[in-house]
C-alpha positions, 0 to 999 in steps of 0.5 A: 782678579781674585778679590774684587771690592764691590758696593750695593746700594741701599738708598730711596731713588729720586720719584718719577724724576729721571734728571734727579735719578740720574744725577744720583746715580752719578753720585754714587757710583762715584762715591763707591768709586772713591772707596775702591769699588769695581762695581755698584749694583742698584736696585729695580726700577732704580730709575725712576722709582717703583709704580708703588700706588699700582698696589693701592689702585689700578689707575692713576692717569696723572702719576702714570703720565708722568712716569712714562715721561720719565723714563729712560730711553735706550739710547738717550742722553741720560743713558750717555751720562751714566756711560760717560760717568762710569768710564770717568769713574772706571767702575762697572755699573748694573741699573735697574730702571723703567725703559721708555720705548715709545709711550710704553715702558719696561723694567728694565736692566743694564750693565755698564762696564768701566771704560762706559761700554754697555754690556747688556740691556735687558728687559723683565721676562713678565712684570708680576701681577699688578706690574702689568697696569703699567709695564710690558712684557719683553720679548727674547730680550729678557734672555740676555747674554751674561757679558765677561767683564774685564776685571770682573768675571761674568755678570749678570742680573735678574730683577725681583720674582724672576728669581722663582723662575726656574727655567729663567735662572737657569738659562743663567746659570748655563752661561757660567755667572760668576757675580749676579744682581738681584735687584728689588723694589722696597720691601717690608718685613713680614708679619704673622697678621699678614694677608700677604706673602712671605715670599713678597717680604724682606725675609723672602726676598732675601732667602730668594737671593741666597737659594740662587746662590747656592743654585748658581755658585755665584756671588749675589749682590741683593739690592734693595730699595728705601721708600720714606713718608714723602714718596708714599705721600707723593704716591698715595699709597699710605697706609697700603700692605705694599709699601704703604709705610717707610721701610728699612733696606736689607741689601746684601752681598751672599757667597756662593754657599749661600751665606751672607758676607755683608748686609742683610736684615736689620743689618744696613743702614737707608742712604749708606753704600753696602761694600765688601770684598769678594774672593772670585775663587770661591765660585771654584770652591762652590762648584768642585761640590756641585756645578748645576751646568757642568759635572752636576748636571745630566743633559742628556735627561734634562735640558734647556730649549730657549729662543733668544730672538726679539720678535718685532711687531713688523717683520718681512715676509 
């Protein structure tokens, strides 16, 4: 298990379109597959697409309809093609998607391991600001386990702004993550003349996914998202701070010292796998120096209270 091979996508996701995104998905991994990769990292809301015009406007009722119909439930059908896919494949697989309970929706993620058993299935701890027009909180489901994965190590996944959140990360870091996805939306690069914030850019974001791995002396797979001129049409959101115009992808593969191996800005190509080989003795490297949950570490001055349990709507007295 010392070098493993791995792929991260820097592709446009198929729009409020789960038949479509799926089909997609099937198609890449397999694709990383064929160039020997035992796992493929995708990016947030992956399935089906970011709400890109909660951004431009609070309510759409049409596009909001539509998503939440799109999107995939646990379990499902879809969800058995992606399992079935992966164990034909025998490449792990870590999704960001819109989870459908009901008629309300979560973003999600999953890890799917090669024989296509799922792993893990979790849900973002609080959507950022406008997030919350559409998509819910998760309740002690956002603290999942961090799954040992034959041939892999321990992998986990965050997606996007949870990687500022300290105490989230390091509930992470305390279950000995070897490999982490960092999974984001589109992303722009940051302007001076900006109104927005740095930490919300290509540059940001990217510097959020190296922090945490010198924090946790893990790999971290950093997956982007592309956007072009037809979805932001479809979308309305032209013209928008925020995905507003077509992007270029920055996905990377980062060492556990927080240097980047491959990708990055201005160094990935839209529609074309990120793939590269990593040295899992590296994580040992990293954390002879500094193990933030082992010798590094004082738990008897700071320490870590969680409560991991799914609070239910309904529960027996």
């Amino acid at each position: 298990m010392s070098t493993i091979k791995v792929a991260v996508t820097n592709h446009e996701p198929a729009w409020l379109n789960l038949s479509a995104g799926v089909a997609k998905t099937i198609a890449l991994l397999a694709e990383a597959s064929s160039n020997g990769c035992k796992l493929i990292a995708f990016p947030e809301l992956w399935l089906i697409g970011y709400p890109a015009w909660i951004w431009s406007r609070p309510v759409d009722f049409d596009l909001s309809v539509k998503y939440v119909q799109n999107s995939l439930r646990i379990p499902s059908p879809e969800m058995d093609s992606l399992c079935a896919a992966a164990a034909e494949h025998d490449i792990a697989v870590s999704l960001g998607f819109s989870e459908r309970r009901g008629d309300s929706v979560f973003i999600a993620q999953a890890l799917i391991d090669a024989t296509g058993k799922l792993r893990m299935s979790r849900r973002k701890m609080k959507p950022t600001h406008m997030e919350r027009t559409i998509f819910g909180d998760a309740s002690g489901d956002c603290l999942s386990d961090v799954p040992d994965v034959a041939g892999l190590g321990k992998v986990g996944a965050l997606s996007c702004w949870e990687h500022i959140q300290p105490l989230l990360k390091f509930h992470q870091f305390s279950q000995g993550e070897q490999i982490h996805v960092a999974a984001w939306p589109a992303l722009h690069d940051f302007e001076e003349s900006s109104p927005g914030f740095w930490s919300m850019t290509t540059q940001g974001c990217l510097a959020l996914s190296q922090t945490y791995a010198v924090e946790s002396g893990a790999f971290v797979l950093s997956a982007t998202t592309a956007i072009t001129q037809k979805s932001i049409d479809a979308m309305g959101t032209k013209g928008s701070p925020i995905m507003g115009a077509p992007n270029q992808t920055s996905s990377a593969i980062i060492g556990p010292d927080g240097r980047i191996l491959a990708g990055g800005e201005g160094k990935v190509e839209n529609e074309k796998l990120l793939i590269a080989d990593i040295d899992m003795s590296e994580c040992t490297k990293a954390k002879t120096f500094a193990d933030a949950c082992g010798h590094y570490s004082r738990p008897d001055l700071l320490w870590l209270g969680c409560d991991t349990r799914k609070k239910g709507l309904v529960v027996p007295c």
